[in-house]
C-alpha positions as CSV (number, residue, x, y, z in Angstrom):
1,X,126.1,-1.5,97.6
2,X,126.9,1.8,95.4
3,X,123.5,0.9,93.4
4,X,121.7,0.9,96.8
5,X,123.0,4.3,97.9
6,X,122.3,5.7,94.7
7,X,118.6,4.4,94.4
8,X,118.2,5.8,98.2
9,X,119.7,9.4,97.3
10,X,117.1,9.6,93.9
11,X,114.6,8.8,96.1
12,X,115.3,11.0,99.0
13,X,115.7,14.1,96.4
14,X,112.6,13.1,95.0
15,X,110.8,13.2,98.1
16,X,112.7,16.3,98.6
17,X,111.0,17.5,95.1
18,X,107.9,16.6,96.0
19,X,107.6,18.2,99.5
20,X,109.0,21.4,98.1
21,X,106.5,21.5,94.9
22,X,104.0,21.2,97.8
23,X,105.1,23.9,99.6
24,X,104.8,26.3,97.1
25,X,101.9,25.2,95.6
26,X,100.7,25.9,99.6
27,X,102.4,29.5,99.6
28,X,100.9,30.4,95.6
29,X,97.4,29.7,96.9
30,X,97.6,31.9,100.2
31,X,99.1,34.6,98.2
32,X,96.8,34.5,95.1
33,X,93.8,34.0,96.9
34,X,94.6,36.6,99.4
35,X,94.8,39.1,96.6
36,X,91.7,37.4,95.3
37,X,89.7,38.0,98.5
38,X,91.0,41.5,99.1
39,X,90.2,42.6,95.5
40,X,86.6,41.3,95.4
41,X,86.0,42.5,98.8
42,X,87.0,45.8,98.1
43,X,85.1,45.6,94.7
44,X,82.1,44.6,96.3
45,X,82.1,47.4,99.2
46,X,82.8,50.3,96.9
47,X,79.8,48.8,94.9
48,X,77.4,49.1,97.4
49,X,77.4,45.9,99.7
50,X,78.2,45.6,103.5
51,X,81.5,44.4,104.3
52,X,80.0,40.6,105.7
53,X,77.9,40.1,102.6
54,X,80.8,41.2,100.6
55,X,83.0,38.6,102.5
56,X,80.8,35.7,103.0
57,X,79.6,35.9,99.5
58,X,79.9,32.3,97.2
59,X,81.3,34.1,94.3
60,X,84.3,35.7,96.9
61,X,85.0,31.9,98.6
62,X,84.3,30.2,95.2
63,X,88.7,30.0,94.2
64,X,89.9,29.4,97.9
65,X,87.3,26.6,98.8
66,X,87.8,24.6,95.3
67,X,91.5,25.7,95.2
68,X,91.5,24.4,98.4
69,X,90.4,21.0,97.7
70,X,93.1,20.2,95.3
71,X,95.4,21.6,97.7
72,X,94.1,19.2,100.5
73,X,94.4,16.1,97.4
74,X,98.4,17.4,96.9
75,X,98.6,17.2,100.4
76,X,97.3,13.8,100.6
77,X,99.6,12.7,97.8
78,X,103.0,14.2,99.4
79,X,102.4,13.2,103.3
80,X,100.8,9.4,101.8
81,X,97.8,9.9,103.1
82,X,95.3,7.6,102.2
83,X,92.7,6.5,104.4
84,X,90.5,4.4,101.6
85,X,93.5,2.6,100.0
86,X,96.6,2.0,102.7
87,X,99.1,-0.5,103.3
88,X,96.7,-2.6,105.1
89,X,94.0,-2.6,102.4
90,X,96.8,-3.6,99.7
91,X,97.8,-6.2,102.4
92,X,94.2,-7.4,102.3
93,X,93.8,-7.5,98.9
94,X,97.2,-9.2,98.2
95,X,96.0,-11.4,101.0
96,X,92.7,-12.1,98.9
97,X,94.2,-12.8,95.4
98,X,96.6,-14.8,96.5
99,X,94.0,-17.5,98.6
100,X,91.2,-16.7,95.2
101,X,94.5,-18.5,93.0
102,X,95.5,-21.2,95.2
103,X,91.4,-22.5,95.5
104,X,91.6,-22.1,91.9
105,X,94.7,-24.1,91.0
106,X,93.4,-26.9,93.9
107,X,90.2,-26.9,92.0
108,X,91.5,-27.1,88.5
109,X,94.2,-29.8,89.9
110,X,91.7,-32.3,91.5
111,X,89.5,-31.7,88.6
112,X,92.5,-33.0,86.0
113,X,92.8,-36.1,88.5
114,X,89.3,-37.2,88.0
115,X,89.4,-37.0,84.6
């Protein structure tokens, strides 16, 4: 019973761990990327281009958008999203294996018997 409690406290502060990692990972990219965008946008006006050109530029949105997809993956990770690979695939593959072995020990068996 103690063991039990235990393992369910290590896993709750891990959870805990990973949720908070998550959420500052979240608040490092607004912050760094803010002063990202602000800096090249500034940099870009005083050199000349227009404020939307300077803005909507690749080389500006190049660190949030890529930042941003391993952001959205870390996400994934922490909240257990997975649409490819859930609980019911596993189920279906479990499901799979299991009938694959028991055709291949009922052919291996009848095969021994005629022999």
């Amino acid at each position: 019973m103690q063991t039990n409690r235990i393992d369910k406290k290590q896993r709750a502060k891990k959870r805990v761990e990973e949720l908070k990692g998550f959420y500052i990972h979240s608040i490092v990219y607004v912050l760094v990327n803010l002063f990202i965008l602000i800096s090249t946008v500034i940099a870009r006006t005083r050199g000349g281009e227009g404020l939307s050109d300077a803005l909507f530029n690749f080389g500006t949105l190049a660190t949030p958008f890529f930042w941003g997809i391993g952001l959205t993956f870390h996400a994934a990770k922490v909240f257990s999203f997975n649409p490819f690979f859930n609980k019911d695939w596993e189920e279906r593959q479990i499901q799979k294996y299991m009938e694959e072995d028991k055709k291949n020990a009922h052919k291996y068996s009848t095969r021994t018997k005629d022999n």
